[in-house]
N, C-alpha and C positions, 0 to 999 in steps of 0.2 A: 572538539566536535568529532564524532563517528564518521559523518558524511557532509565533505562540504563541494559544493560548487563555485567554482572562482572563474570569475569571469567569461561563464561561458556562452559562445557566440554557435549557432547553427543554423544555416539555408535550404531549403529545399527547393528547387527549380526557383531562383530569383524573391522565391518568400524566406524570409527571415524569421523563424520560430523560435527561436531562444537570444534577445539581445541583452548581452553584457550581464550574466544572472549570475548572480553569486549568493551564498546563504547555506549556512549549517546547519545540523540534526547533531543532538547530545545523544551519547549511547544510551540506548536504552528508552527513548523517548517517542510516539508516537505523534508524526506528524502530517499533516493534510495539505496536500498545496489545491489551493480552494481559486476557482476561478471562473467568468462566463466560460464556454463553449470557443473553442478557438485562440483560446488565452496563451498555450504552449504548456499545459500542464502535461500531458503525455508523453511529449515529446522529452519533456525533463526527466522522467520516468522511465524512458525508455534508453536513454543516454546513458542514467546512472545503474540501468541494467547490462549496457553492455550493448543493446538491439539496433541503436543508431550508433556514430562518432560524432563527438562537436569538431568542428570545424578548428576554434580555437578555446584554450580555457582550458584548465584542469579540472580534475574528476577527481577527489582523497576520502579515498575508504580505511579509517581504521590506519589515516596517518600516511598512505601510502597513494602516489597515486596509481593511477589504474586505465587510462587513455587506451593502455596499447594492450592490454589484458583482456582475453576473451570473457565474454558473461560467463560462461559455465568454471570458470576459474578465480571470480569475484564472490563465490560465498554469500550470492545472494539465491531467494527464495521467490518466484513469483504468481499472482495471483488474479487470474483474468477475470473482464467483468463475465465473460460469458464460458466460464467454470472449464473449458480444455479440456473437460475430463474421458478419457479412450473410452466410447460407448462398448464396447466389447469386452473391457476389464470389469470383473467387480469392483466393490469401494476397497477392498482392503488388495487387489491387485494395484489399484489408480493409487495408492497412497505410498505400495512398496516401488512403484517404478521408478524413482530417482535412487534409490538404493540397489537396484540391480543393476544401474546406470554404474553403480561408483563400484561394483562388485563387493557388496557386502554379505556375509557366509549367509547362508539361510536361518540360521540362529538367530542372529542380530538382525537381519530383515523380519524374523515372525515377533523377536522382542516390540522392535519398535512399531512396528503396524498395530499391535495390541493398545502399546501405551498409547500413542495418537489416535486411537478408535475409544480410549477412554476419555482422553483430554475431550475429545469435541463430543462425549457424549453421546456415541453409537456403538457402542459394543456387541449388540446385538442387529447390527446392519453390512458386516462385513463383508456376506455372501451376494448381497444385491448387485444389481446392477445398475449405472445411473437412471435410466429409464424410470426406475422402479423406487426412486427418491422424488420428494420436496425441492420445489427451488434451493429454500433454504437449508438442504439437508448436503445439495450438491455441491451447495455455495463451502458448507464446514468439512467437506471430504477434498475440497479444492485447497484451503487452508490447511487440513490438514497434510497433503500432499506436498501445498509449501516448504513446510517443515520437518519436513521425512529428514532430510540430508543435512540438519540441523545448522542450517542458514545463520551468518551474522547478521543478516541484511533481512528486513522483509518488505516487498513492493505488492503493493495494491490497485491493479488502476479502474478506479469507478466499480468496487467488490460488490456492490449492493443495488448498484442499477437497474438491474434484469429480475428482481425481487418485488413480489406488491409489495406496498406501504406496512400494513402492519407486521410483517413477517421482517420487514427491512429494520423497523425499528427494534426489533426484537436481537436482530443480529444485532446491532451497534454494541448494544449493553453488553451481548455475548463477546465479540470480537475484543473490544477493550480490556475485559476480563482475562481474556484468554491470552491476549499480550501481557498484559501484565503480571500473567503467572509467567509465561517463559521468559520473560524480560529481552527480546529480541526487536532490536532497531528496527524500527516501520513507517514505510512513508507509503499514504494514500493517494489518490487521483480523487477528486470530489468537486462537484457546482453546486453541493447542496450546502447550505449555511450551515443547517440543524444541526445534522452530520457530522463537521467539522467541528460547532458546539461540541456537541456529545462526547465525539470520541480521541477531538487530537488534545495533548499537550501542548503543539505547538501549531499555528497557523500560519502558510505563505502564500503568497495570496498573489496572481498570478494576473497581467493584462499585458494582449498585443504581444505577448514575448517578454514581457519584463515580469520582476519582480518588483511589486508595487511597497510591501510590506510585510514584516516578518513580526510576529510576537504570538503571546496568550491571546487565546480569545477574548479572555478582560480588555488587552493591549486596543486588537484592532478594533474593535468596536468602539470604547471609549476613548481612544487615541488614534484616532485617525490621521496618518502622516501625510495624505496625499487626497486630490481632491475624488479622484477616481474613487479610492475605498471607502470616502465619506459618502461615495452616492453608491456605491455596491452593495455596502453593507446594511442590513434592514434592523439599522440601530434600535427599533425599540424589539422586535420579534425577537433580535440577538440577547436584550436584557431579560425577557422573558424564560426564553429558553437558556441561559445560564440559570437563572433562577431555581430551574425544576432538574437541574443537572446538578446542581450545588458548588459552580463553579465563584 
């Protein structure tokens, strides 16, 4: 496994947000920790970025653990739902600033801003400024930002939230696509079933602070290990929308 969580326990003022959570991500594989609202899906999220500490329990990135290692020295990428992006930069300044961060020549910052303004499909939006974009435009300059400093890790928490509907679904197709040309480890934040259909590989599935259930979304729909996911999950919607996804 690329990223696993072992036993991990977290509190915040007397609330207990992560109890005993353990559960792996295969490199390279796209994965969703799908939950109601309040479940500790964030929180997990935020741990494995580095933003909070568990209390107890290891953190193993790529084999190693990582507890006492700052986020910006974890090699991860991350991706807010409400896009972070500096209203005062253009897109192709919001994409190079983790590269200036790392002091990379000016070469190799105008290299890479090029190829990531082609990867998401704006090559011709460089000089904007966020204001002057699509939700969904700011959503793929935030992504691509992610991945400026060319991340082993990429985190997502709730990327699609702040998005209407049809434009949300549109990213999903996009987003997956786009992972799976760079092949870069990804975990999402999501309450949405569809979502997590659509785009992970792998589903965990998140209640109260635990983890309820780990598998394919074949797994947890038709193999419900617990009684919680057997009423979470909207087993016949789930068979449908596998269906039109070709899962």
């Amino acid at each position: 496994m690329y990223v696993e969580m072992k036993q991990i326990n977290k509190t915040f003022d007397g609330f207990q947000a992560s109890k005993d959570v353990s559960f792996g991500v295969a490199k390279g594989h796209l994965a969703a920790l799908l939950g109601p609202s309040g479940s500790g899906k964030t929180t997990i999220l935020r741990m494995i970025a580095g933003l909070d500490r568990p209390d107890s329990g290891d953190i193993m990135i790529n084999g190693s653990r990582v507890n006492d290692i700052p986020g910006s020295k974890r090699g991860i990428g991350f991706v807010f739902q409400n896009y972070a992006l500096f209203r005062y930069m253009t897109v192709a300044d919001n994409i190079a600033f983790g590269l200036e961060v790392q002091k990379k020549s000016k070469a190799e910052i105008k290299n890479r801003v090029e190829e990531l303004l082609e990867l998401v499909s704006m090559q011709e939006l460089g000089k904007r400024y966020p204001h002057q974009l699509s939700g969904g435009q700011r959503q793929r300059v935030a992504f691509a930002r992610a991945l400026a400093p060319d991340p082993q890790l990429l985190l997502l928490d709730e990327p699609f939230a702040a998005i209407d509907a049809k434009v949300r679904r549109e990213l999903r197709t996009w987003l997956k696509e786009m992972i799976g040309r760079v092949g870069v480890t990804s975990i999402f934040v999501t309450h949405d079933q569809e979502e997590a259909v659509e785009v992970a590989d792998t589903v965990i599935i998140t209640n109260q602070g635990r983890i309820e259930q780990v598998g394919t979304p074949e797994d947890v729909c038709r193999r419900p290990q617990t009684e919680f996911v057997e009423e979470f999950i909207d087993s016949e919607r789930f068979e449908a929308m596998m269906a039109v996804v070709g899962k």
